[in-house]
PDB file of N, CA, C, O and CB in Angstrom:
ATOM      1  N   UNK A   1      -8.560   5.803   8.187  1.00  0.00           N
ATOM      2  CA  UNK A   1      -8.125   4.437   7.938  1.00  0.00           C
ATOM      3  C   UNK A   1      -8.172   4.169   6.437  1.00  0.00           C
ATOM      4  O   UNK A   1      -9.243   4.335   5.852  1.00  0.00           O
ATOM      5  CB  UNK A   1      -9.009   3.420   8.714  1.00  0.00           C
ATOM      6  N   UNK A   2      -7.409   3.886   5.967  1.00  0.00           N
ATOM      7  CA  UNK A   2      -6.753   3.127   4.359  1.00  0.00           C
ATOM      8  C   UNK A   2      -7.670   2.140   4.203  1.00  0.00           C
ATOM      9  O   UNK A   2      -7.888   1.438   5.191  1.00  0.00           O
ATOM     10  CB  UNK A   2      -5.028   2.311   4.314  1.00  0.00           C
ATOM     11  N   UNK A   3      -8.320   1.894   3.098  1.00  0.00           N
ATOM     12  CA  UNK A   3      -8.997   0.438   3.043  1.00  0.00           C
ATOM     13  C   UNK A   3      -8.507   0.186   1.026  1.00  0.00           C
ATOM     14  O   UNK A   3      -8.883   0.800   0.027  1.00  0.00           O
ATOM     15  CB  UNK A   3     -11.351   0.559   3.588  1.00  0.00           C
ATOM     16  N   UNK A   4      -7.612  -0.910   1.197  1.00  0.00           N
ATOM     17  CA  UNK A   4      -7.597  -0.991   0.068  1.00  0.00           C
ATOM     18  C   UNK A   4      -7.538  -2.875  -0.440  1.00  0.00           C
ATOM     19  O   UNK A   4      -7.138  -3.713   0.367  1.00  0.00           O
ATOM     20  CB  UNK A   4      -6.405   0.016  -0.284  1.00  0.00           C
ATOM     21  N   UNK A   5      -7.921  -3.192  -1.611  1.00  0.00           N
ATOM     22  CA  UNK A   5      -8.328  -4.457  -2.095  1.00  0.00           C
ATOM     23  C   UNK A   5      -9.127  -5.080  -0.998  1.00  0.00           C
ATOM     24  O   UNK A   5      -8.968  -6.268  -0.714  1.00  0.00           O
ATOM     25  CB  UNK A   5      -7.141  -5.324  -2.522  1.00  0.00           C
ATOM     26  N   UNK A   6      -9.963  -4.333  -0.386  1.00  0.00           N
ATOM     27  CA  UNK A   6     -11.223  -5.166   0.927  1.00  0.00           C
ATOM     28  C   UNK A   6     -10.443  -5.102   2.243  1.00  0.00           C
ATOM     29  O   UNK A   6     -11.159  -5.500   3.162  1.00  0.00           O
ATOM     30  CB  UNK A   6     -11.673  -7.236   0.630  1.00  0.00           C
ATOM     31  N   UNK A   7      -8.890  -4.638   2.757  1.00  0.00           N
ATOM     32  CA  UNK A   7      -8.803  -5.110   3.900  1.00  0.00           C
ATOM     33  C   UNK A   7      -8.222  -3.334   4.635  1.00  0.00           C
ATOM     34  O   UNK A   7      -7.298  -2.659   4.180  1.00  0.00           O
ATOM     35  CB  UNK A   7      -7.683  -6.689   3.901  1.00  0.00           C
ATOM     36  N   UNK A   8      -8.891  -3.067   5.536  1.00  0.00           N
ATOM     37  CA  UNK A   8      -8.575  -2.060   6.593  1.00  0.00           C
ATOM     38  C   UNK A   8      -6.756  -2.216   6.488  1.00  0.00           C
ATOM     39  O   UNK A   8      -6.417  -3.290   6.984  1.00  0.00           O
ATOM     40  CB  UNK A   8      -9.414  -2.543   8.347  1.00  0.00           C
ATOM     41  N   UNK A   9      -5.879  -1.615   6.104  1.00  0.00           N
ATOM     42  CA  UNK A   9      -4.654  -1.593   7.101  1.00  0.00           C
ATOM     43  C   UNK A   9      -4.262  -0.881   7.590  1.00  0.00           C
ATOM     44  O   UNK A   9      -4.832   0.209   7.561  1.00  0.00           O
ATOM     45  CB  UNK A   9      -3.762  -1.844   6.901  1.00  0.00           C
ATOM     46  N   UNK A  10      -3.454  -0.988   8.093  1.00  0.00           N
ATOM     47  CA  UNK A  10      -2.905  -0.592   9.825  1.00  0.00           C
ATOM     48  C   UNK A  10      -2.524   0.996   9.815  1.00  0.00           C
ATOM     49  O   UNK A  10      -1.581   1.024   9.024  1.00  0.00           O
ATOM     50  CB  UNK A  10      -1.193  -1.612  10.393  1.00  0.00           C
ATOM     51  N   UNK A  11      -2.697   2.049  10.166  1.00  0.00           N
ATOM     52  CA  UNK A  11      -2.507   3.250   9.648  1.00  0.00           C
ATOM     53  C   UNK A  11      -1.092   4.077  10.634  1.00  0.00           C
ATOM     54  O   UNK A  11      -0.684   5.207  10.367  1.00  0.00           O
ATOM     55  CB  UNK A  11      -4.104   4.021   9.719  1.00  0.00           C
ATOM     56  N   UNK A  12      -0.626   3.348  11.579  1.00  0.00           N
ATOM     57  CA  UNK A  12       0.130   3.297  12.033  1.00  0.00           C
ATOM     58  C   UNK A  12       1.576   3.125  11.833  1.00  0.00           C
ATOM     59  O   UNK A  12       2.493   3.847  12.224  1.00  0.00           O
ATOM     60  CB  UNK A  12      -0.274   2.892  12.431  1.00  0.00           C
ATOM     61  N   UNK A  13       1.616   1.922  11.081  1.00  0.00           N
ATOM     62  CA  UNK A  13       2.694   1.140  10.477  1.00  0.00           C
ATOM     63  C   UNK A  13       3.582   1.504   8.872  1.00  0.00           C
ATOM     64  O   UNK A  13       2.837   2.244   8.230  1.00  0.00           O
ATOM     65  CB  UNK A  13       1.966  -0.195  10.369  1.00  0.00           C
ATOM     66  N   UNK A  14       4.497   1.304   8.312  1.00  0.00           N
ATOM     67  CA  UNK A  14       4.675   1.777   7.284  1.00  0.00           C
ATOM     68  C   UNK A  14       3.982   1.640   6.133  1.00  0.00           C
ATOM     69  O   UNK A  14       3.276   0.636   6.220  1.00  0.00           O
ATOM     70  CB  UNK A  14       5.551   1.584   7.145  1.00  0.00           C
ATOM     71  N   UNK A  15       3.843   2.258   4.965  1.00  0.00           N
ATOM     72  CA  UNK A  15       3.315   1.716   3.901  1.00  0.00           C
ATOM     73  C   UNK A  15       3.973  -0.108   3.676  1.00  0.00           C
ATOM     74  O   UNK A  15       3.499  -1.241   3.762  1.00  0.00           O
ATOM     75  CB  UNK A  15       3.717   2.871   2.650  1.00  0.00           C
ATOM     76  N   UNK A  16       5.163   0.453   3.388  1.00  0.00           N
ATOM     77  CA  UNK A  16       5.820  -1.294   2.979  1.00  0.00           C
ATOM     78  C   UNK A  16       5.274  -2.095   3.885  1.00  0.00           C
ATOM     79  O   UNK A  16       4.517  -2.841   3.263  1.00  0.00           O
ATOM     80  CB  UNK A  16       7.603  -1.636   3.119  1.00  0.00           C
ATOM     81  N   UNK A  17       5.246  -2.362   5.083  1.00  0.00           N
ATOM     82  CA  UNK A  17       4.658  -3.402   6.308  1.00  0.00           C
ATOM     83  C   UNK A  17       3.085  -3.511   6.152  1.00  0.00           C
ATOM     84  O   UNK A  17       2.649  -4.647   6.343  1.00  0.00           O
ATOM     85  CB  UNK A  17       5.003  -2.757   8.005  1.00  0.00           C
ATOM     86  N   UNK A  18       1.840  -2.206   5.734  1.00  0.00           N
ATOM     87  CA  UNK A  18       0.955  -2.322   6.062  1.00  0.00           C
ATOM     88  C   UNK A  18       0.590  -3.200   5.220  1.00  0.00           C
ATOM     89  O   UNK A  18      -0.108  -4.142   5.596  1.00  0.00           O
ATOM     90  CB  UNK A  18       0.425  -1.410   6.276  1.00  0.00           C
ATOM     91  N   UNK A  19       1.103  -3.032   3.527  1.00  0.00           N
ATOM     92  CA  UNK A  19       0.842  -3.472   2.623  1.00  0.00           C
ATOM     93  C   UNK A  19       0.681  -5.347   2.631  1.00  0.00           C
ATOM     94  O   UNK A  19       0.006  -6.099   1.928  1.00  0.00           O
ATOM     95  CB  UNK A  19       1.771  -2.794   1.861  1.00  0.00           C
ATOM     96  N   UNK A  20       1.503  -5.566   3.604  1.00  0.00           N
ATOM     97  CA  UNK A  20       1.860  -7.190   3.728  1.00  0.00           C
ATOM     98  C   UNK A  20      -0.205  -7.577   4.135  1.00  0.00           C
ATOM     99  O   UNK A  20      -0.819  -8.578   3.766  1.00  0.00           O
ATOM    100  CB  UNK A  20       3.538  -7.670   5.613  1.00  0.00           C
ATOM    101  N   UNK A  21      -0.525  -6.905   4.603  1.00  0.00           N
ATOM    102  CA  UNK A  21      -1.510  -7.504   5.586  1.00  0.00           C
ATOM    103  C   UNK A  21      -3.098  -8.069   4.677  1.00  0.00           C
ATOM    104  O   UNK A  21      -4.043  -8.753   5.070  1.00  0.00           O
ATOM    105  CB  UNK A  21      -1.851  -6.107   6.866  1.00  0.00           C
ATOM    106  N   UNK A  22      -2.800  -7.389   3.309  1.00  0.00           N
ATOM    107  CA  UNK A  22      -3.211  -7.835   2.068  1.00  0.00           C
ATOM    108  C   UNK A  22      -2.896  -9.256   1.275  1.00  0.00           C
ATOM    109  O   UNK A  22      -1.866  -9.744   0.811  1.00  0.00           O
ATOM    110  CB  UNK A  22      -2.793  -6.903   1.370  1.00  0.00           C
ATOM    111  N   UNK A  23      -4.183  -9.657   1.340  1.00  0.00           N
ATOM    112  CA  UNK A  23      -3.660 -11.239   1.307  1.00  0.00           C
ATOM    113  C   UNK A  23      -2.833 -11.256  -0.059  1.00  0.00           C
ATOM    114  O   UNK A  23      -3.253 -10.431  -0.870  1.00  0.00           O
ATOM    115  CB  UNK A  23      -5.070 -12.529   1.268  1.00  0.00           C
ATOM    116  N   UNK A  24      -1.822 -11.966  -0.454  1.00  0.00           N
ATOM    117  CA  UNK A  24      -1.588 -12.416  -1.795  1.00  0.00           C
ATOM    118  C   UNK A  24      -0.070 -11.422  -1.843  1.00  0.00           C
ATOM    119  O   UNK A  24       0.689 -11.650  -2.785  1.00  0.00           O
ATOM    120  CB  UNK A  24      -3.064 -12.031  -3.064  1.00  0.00           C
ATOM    121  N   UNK A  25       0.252 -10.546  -1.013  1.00  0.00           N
ATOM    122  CA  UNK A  25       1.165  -9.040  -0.924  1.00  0.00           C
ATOM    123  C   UNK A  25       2.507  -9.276  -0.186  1.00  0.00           C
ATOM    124  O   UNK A  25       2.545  -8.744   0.923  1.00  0.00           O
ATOM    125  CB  UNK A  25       0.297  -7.734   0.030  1.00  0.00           C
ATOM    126  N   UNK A  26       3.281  -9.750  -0.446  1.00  0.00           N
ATOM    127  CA  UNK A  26       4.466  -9.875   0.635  1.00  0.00           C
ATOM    128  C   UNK A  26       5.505  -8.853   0.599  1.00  0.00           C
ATOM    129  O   UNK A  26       5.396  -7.827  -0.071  1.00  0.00           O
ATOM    130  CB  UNK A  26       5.218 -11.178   0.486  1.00  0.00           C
ATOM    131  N   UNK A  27       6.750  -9.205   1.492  1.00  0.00           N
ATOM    132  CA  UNK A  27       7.410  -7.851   1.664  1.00  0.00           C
ATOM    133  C   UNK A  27       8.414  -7.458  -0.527  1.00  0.00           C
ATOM    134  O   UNK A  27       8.919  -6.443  -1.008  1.00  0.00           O
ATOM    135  CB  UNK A  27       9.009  -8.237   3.587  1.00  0.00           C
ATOM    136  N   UNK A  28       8.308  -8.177  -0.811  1.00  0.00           N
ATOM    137  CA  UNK A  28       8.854  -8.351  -2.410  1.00  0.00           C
ATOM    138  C   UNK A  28       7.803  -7.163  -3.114  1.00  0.00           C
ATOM    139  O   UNK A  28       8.042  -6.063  -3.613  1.00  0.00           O
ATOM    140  CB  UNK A  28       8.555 -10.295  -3.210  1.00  0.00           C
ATOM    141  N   UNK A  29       6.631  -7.871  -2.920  1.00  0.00           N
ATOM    142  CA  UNK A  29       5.488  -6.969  -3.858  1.00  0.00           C
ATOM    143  C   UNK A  29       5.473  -5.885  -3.565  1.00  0.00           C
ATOM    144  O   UNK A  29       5.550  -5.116  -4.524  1.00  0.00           O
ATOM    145  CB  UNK A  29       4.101  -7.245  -3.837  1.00  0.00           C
ATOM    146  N   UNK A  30       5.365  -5.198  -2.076  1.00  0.00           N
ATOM    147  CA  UNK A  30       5.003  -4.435  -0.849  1.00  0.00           C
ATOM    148  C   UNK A  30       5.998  -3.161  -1.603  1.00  0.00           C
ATOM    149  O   UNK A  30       5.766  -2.003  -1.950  1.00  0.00           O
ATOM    150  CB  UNK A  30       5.505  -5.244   0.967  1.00  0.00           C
ATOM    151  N   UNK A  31       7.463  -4.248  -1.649  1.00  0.00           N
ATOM    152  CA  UNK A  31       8.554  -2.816  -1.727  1.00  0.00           C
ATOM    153  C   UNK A  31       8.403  -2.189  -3.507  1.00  0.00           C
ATOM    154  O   UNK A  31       8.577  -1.053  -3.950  1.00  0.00           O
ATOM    155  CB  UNK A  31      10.713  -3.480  -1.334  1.00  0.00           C
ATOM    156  N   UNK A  32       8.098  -3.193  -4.050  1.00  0.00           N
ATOM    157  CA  UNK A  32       7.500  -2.935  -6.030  1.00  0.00           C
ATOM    158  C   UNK A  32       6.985  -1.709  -5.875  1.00  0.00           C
ATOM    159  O   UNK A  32       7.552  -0.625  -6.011  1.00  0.00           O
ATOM    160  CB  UNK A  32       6.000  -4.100  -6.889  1.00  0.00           C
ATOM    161  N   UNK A  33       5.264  -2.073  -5.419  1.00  0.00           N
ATOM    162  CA  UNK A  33       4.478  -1.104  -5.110  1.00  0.00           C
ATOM    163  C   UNK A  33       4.650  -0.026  -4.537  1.00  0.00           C
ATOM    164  O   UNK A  33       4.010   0.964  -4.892  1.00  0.00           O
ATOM    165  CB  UNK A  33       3.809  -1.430  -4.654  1.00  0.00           C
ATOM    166  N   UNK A  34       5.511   0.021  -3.572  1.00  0.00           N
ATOM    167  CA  UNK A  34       6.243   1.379  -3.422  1.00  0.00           C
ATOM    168  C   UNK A  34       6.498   2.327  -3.990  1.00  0.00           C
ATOM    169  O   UNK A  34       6.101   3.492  -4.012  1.00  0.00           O
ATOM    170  CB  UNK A  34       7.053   1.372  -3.232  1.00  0.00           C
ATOM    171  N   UNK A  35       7.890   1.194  -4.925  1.00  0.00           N
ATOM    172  CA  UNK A  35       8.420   2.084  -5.423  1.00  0.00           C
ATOM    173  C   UNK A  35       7.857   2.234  -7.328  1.00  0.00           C
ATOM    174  O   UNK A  35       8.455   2.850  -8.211  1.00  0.00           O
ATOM    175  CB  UNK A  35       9.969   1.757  -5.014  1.00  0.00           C
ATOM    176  N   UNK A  36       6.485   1.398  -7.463  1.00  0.00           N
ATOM    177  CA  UNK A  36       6.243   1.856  -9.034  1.00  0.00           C
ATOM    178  C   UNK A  36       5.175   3.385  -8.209  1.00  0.00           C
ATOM    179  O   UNK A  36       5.309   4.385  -8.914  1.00  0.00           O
ATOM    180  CB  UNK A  36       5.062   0.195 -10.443  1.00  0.00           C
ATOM    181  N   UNK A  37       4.556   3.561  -7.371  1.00  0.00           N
ATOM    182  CA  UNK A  37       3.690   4.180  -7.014  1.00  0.00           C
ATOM    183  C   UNK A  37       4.634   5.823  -6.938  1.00  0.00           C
ATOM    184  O   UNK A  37       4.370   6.869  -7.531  1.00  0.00           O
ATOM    185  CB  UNK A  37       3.003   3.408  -5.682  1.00  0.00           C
ATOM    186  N   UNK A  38       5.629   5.556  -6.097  1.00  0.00           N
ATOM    187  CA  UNK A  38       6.645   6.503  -5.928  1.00  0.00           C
ATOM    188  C   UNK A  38       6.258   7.111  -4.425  1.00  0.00           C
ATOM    189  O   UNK A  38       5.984   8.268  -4.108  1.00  0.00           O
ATOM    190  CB  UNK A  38       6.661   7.640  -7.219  1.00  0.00           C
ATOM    191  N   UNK A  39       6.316   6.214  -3.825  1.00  0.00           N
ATOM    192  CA  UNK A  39       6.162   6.388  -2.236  1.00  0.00           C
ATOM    193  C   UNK A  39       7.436   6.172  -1.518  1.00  0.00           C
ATOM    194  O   UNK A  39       7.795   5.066  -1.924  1.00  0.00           O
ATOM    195  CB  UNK A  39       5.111   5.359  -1.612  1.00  0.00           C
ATOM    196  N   UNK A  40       8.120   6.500  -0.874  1.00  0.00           N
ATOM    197  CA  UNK A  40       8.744   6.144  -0.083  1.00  0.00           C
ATOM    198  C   UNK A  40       8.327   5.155   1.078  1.00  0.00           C
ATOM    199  O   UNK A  40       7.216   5.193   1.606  1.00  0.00           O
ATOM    200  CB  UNK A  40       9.109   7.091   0.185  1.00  0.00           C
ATOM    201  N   UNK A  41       9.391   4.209   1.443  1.00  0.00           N
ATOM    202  CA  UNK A  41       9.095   3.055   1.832  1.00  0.00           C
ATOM    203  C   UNK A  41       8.766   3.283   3.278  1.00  0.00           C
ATOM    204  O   UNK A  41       7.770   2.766   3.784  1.00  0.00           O
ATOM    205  CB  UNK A  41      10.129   2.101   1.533  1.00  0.00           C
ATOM    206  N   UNK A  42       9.963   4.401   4.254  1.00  0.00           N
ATOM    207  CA  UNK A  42       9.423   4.978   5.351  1.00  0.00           C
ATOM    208  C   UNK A  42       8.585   5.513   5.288  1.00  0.00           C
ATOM    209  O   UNK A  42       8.317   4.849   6.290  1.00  0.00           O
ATOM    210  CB  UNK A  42       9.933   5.572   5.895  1.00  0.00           C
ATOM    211  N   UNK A  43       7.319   6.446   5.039  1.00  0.00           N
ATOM    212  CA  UNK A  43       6.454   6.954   4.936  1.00  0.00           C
ATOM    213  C   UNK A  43       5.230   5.690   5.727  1.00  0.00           C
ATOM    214  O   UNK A  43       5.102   4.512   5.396  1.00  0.00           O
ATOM    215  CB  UNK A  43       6.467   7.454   3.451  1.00  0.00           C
ATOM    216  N   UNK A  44       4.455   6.454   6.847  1.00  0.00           N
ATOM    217  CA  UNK A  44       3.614   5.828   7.481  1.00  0.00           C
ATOM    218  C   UNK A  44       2.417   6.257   6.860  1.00  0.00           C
ATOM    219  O   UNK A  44       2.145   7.404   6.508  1.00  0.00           O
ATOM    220  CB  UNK A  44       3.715   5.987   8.822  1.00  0.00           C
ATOM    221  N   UNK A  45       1.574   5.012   6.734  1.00  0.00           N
ATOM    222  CA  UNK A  45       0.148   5.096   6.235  1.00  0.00           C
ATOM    223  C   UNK A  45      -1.090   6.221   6.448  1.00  0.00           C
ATOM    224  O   UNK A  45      -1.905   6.641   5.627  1.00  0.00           O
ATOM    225  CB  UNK A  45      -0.331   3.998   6.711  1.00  0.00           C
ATOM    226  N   UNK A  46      -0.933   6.503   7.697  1.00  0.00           N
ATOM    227  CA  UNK A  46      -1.542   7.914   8.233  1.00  0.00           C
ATOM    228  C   UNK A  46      -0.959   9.074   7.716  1.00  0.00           C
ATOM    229  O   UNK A  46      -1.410  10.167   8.059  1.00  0.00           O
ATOM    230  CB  UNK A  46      -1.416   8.089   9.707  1.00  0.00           C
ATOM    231  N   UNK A  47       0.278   8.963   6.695  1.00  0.00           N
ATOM    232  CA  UNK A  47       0.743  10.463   6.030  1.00  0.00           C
ATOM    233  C   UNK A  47       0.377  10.572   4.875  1.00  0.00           C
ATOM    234  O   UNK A  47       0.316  11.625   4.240  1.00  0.00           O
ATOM    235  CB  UNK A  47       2.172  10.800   5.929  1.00  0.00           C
ATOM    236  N   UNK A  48      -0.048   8.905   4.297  1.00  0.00           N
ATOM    237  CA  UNK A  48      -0.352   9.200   2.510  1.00  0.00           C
ATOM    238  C   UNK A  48      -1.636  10.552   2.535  1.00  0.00           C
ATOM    239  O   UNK A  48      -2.135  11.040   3.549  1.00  0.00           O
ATOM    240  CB  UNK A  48      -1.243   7.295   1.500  1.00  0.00           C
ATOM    241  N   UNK A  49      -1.905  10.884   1.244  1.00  0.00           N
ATOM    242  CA  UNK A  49      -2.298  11.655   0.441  1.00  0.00           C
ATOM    243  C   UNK A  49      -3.739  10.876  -0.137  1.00  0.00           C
ATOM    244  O   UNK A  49      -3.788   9.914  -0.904  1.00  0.00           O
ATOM    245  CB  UNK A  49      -1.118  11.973  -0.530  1.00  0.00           C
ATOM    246  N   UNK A  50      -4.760  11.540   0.426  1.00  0.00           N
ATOM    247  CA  UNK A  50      -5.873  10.467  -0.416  1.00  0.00           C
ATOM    248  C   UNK A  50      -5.378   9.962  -1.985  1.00  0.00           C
ATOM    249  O   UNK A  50      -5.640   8.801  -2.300  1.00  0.00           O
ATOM    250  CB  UNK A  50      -7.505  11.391  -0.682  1.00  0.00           C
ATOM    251  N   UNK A  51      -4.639  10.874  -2.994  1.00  0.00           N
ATOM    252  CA  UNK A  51      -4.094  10.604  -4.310  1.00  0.00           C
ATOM    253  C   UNK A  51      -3.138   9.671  -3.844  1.00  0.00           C
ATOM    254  O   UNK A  51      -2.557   9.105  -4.770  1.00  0.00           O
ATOM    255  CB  UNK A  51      -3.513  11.835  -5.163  1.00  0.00           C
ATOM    256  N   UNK A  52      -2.803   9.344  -2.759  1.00  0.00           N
ATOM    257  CA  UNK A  52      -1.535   8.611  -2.869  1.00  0.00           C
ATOM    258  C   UNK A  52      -1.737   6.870  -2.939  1.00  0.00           C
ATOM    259  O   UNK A  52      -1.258   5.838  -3.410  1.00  0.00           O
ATOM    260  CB  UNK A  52      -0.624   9.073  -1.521  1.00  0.00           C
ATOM    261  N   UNK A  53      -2.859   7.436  -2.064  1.00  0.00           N
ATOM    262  CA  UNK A  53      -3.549   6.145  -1.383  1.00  0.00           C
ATOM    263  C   UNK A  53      -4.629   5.687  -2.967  1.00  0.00           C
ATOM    264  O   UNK A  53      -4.761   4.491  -3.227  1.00  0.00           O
ATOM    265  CB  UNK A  53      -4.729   6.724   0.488  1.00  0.00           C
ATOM    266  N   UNK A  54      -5.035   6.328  -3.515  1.00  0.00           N
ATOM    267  CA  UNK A  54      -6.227   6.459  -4.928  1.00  0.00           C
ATOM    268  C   UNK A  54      -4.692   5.340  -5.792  1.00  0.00           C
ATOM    269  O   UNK A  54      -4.814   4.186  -6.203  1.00  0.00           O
ATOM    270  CB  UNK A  54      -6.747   9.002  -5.924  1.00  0.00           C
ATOM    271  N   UNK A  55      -3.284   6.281  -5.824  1.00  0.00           N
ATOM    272  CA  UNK A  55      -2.391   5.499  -6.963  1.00  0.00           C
ATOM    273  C   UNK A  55      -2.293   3.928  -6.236  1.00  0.00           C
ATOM    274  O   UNK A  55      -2.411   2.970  -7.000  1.00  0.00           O
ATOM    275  CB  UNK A  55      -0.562   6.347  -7.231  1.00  0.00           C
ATOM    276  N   UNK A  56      -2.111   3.705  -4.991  1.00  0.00           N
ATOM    277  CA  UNK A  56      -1.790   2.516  -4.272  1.00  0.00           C
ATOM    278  C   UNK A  56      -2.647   1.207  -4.839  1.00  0.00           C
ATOM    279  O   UNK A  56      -2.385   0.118  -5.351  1.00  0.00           O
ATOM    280  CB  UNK A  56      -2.085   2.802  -2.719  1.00  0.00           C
ATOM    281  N   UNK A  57      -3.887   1.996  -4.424  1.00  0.00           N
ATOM    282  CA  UNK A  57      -5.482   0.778  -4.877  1.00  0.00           C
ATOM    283  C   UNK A  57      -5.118   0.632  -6.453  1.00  0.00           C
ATOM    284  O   UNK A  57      -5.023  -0.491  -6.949  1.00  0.00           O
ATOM    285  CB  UNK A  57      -7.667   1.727  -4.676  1.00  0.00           C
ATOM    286  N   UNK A  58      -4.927   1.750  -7.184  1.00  0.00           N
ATOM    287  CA  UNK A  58      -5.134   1.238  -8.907  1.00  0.00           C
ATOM    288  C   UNK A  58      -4.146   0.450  -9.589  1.00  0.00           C
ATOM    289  O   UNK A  58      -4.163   0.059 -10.756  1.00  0.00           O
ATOM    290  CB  UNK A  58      -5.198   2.449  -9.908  1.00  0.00           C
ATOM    291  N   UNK A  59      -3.120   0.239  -8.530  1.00  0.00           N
ATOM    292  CA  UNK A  59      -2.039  -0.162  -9.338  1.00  0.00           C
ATOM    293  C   UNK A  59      -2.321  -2.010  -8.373  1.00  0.00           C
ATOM    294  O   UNK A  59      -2.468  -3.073  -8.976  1.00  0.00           O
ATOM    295  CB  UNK A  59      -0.177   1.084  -9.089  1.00  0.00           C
ATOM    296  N   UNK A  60      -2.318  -1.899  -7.343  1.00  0.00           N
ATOM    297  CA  UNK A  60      -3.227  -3.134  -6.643  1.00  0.00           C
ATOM    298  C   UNK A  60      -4.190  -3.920  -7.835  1.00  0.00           C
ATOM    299  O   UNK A  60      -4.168  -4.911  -8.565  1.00  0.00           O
ATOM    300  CB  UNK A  60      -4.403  -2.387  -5.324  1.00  0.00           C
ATOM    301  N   UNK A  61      -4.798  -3.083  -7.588  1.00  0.00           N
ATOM    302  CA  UNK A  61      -6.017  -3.581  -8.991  1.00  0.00           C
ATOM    303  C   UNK A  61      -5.641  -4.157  -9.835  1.00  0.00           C
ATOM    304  O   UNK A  61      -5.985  -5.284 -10.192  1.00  0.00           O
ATOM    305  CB  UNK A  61      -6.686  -2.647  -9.851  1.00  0.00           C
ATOM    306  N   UNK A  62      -4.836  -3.431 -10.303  1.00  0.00           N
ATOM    307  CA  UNK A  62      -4.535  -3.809 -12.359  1.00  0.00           C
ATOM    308  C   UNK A  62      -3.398  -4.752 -12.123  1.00  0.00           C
ATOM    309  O   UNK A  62      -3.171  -5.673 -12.907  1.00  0.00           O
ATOM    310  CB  UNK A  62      -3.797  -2.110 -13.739  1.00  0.00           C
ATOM    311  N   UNK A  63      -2.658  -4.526 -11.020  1.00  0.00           N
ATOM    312  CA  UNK A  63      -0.933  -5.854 -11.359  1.00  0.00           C
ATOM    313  C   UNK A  63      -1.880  -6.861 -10.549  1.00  0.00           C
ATOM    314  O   UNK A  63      -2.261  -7.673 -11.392  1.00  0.00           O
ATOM    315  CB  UNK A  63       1.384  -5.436 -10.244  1.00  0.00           C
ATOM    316  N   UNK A  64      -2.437  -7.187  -9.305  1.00  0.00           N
ATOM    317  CA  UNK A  64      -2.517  -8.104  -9.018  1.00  0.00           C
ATOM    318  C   UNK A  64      -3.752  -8.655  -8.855  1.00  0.00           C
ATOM    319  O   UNK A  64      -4.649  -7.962  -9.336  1.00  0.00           O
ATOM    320  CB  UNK A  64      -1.899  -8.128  -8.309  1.00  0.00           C
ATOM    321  N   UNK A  65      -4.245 -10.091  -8.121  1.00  0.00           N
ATOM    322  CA  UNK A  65      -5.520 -10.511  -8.533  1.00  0.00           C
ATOM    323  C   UNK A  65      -6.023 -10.769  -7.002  1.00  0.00           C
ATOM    324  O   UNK A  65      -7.165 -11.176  -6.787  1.00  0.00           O
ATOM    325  CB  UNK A  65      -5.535 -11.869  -9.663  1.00  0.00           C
TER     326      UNK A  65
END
């Protein structure tokens, strides 16, 4: 399970969708983060890459509050 900015998400679901479930994150930010991270938007959460998931949180971190 993914835990990133404090909230468990869904490991099931896509990156772009899980990302929503982060308060403050909508589908606008969701698809940013995607694509500054360089994830593909289909790609389900249970396939990231601990590094993938490590770039997801730092860039979380630093753009948003």
């Amino acid at each position: 399970m993914a835990r990133i900015a404090g909230v468990n998400i869904p490991t099931q679901k896509r990156v772009e969708i899980s990302l929503t479930y982060i308060f403050g994150i909508g589908r606008t930010h969701a698809k940013k983060i995607c694509a500054k991270s360089n994830i593909p938007s289909e790609r389900r959460v249970h396939e990231l890459t601990d590094d993938e998931v490590v770039r997801i949180r730092e860039l979380i971190d630093a753009d948003y509050k």
